[in-house]
C-alpha positions as CSV (number, residue, x, y, z in Angstrom):
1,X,-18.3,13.1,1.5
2,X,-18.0,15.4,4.3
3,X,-14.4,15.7,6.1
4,X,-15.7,15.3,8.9
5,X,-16.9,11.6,8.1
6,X,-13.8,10.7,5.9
7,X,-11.7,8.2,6.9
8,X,-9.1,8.9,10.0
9,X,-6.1,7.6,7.9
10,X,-6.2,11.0,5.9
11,X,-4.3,13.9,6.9
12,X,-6.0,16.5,6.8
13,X,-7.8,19.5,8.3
14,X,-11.1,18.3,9.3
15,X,-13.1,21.6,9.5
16,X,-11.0,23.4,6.7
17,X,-14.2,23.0,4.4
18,X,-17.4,21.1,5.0
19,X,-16.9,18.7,2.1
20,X,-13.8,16.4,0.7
21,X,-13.9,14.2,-2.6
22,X,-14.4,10.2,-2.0
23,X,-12.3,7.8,-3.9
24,X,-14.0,6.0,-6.5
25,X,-15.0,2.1,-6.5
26,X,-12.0,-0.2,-6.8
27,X,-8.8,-0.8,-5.4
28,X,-8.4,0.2,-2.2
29,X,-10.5,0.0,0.8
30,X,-12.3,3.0,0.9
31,X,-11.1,2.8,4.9
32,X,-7.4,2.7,3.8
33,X,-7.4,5.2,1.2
34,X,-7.4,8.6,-0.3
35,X,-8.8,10.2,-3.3
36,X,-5.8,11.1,-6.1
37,X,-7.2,14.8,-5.6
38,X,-6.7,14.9,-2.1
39,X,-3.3,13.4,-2.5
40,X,-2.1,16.2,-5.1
41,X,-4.1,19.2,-3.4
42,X,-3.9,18.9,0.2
43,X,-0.5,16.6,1.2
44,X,1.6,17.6,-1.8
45,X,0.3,20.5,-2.3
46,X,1.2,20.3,-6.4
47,X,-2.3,21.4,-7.3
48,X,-4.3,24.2,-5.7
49,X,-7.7,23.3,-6.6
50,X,-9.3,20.7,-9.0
51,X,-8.9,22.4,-12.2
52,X,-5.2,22.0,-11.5
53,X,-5.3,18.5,-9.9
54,X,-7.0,17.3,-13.2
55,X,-4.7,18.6,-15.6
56,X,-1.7,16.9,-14.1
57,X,-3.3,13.5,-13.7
58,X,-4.2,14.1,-17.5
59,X,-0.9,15.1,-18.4
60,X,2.1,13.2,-16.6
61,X,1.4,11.3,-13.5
62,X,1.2,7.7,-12.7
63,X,0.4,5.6,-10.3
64,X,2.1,2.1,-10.4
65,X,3.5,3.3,-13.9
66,X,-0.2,3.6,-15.2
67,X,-2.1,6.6,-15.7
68,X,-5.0,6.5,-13.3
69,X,-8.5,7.0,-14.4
70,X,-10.1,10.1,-12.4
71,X,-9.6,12.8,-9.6
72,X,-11.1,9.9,-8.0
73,X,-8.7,7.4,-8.3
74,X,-7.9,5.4,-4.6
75,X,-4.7,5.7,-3.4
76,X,-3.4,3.4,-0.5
77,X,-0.9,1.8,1.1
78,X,2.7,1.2,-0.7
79,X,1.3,3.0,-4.0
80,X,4.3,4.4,-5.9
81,X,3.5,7.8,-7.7
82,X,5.4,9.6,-9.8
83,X,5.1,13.1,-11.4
84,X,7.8,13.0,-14.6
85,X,8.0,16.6,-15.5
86,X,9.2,17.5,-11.7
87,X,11.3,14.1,-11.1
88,X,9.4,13.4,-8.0
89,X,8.4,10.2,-6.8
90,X,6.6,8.7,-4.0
91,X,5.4,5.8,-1.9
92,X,2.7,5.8,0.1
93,X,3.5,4.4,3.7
94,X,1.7,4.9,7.0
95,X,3.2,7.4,9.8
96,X,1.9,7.9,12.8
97,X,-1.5,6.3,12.0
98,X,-1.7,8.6,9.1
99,X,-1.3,7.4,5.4
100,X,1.5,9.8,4.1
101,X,3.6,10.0,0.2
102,X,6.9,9.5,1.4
103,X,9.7,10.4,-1.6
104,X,11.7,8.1,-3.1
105,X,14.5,7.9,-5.3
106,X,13.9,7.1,-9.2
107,X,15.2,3.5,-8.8
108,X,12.6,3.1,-6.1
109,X,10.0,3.8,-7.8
110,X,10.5,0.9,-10.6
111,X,8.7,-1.7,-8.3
112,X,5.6,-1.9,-6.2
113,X,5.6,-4.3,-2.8
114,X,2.0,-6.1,-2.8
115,X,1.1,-8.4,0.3
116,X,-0.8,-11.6,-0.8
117,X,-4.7,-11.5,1.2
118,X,-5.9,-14.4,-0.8
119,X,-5.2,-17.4,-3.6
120,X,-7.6,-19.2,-5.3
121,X,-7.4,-21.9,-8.1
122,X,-9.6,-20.7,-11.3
123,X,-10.1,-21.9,-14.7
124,X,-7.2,-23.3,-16.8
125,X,-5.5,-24.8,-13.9
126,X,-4.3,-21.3,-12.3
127,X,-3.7,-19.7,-9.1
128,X,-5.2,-16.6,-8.9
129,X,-3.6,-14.4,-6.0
130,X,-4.7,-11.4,-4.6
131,X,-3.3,-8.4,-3.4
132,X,-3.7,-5.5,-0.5
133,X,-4.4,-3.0,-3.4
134,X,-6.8,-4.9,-5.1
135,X,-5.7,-6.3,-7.9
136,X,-4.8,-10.1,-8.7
137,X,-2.1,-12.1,-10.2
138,X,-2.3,-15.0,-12.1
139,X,0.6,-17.8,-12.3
140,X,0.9,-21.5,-13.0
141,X,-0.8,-24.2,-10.6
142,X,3.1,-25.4,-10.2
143,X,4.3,-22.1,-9.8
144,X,2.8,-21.8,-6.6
145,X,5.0,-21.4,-3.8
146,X,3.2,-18.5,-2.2
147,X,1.3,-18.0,0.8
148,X,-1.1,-15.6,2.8
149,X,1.0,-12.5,3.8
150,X,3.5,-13.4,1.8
151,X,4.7,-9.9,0.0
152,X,4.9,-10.3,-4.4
153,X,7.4,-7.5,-5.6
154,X,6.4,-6.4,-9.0
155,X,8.2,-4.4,-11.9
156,X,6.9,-1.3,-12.5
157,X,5.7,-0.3,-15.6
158,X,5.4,-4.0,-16.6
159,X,3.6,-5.3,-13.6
160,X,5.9,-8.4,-13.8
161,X,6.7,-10.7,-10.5
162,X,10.4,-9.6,-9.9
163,X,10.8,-11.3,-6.5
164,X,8.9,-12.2,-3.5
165,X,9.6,-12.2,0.3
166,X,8.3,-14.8,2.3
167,X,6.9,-13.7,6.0
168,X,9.5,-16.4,8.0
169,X,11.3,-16.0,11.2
170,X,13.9,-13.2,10.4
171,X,11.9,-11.3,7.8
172,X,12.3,-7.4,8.0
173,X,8.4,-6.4,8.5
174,X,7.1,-3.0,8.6
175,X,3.7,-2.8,10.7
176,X,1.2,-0.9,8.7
177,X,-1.5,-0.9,11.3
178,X,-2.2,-0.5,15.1
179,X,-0.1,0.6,18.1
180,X,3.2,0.0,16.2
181,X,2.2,1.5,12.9
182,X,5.1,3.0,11.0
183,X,7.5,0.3,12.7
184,X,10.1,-1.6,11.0
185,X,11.0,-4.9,12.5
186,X,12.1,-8.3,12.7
187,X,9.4,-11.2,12.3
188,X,10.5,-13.6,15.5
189,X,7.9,-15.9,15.0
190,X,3.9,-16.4,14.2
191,X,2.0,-17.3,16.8
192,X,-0.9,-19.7,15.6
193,X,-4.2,-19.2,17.6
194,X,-7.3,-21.6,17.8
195,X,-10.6,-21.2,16.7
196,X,-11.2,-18.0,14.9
197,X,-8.6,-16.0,16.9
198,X,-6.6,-13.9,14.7
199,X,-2.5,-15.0,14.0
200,X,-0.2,-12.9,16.0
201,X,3.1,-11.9,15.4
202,X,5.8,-11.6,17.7
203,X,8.6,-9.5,16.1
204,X,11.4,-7.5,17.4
205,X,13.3,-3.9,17.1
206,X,15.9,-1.8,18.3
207,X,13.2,-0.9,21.3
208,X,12.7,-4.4,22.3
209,X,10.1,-7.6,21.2
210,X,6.5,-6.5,20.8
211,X,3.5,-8.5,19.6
212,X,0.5,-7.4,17.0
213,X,-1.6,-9.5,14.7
214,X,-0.5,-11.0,12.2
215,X,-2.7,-9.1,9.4
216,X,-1.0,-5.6,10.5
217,X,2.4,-7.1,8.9
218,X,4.3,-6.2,5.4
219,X,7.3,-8.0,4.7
220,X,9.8,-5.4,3.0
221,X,13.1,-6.4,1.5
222,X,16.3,-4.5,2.6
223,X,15.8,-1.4,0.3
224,X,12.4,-0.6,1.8
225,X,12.8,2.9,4.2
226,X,9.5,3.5,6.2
């Protein structure tokens, strides 16, 4: 695609070069995301062109503890990546409207935070729930004590439900999207609207109570570092 066109979440320099490689199908929303290439070439700046780019993803990196697919690959909010032969490791967060790898320590990079968009009942008697990256999770019927922006912490490499965090009054929230992005607060209290208004949120931080919508929430737990 060309820069110019690509999404406004990505870093980068828009007239550096005319064009910029799109993520492939899957995962992410292609609004919300990156390609792994761009991610390795132009913010980490690991790789200096393709050829380079291709032969670490082929030889050491993982994203969520798996090896990704392609150049391609989408990379999006709260994605852990880690490059073993140099000890790094990152998550993906949002700063100042941009979606930036922020490092993290080893021990950081064992789990992935996913926030719950959807649940469905499917065959066998299962709940099927679905994540901000994507991907789904399947539990027992009478497991199911979850619910919409509720945030699943999963092992990593086993992709195994470690904890969850439930979006409640007193919930440390990080804001991943409008004026606030990049925030880290405390959820006060949701704010129910008729009709097919949006749910707001009214949370507050060290610079006072703000509101935003509900959808632009992440709970964290108490090791999370925006």
């Amino acid at each position: 695609m060309k820069r110019l066109a690509a999404p406004k979440i990505i870093p980068i320099h828009r007239k550096e070069a005319m064009y910029l490689k799109k993520t492939s199908a899957g995962r992410h929303n292609k609004e919300e995301s990156m390609a792994l290439l761009v991610l390795l070439r132009d913010l980490l700046k690991v790789a200096s062109d393709r050829r380079e780019a291709k032969a670490i993803i082929s030889s050491s990196l993982l994203v969520d503890g798996k090896k990704p697919t392609n150049e391609g690959f989408p990379i999006g909010l709260m994605d852990v990546i880690s490059i073993p032969k140099s000890s790094k490791h990152y998550r993906m967060v949002v700063s100042g409207g941009k979606l930036v790898p922020k490092e993290v320590a080893q021990s950081e990079s064992k789990a992935k935070l996913c926030r719950i968009t959807g649940k469905k009942l499917v065959k066998g008697n299962k709940i099927q729930l679905q994540f901000h990256d994507g991907r789904s999770y399947l539990i027992e019927k009478e497991e199911d004590r979850f619910k919409l922006g509720d945030t699943i912490k999963l092992s990593i490499p086993k992709q195994k439900l470690e904890s969850f965090l439930k979006m409640q009054k007193g919930a440390r929230c990080y804001i991943f999207k409008g004026k606030h992005a990049g925030e880290l607060a405390e959820l006060v209290e949701l704010q129910e609207r008729t009709g097919s208004t949006a749910t707001d949120a009214k949370l507050k931080s060290a610079s006072g109570e703000f509101n935003t919508r509900k959808d632009y929430v992440f709970v964290v737990d108490d090791a999370f570092d925006a």
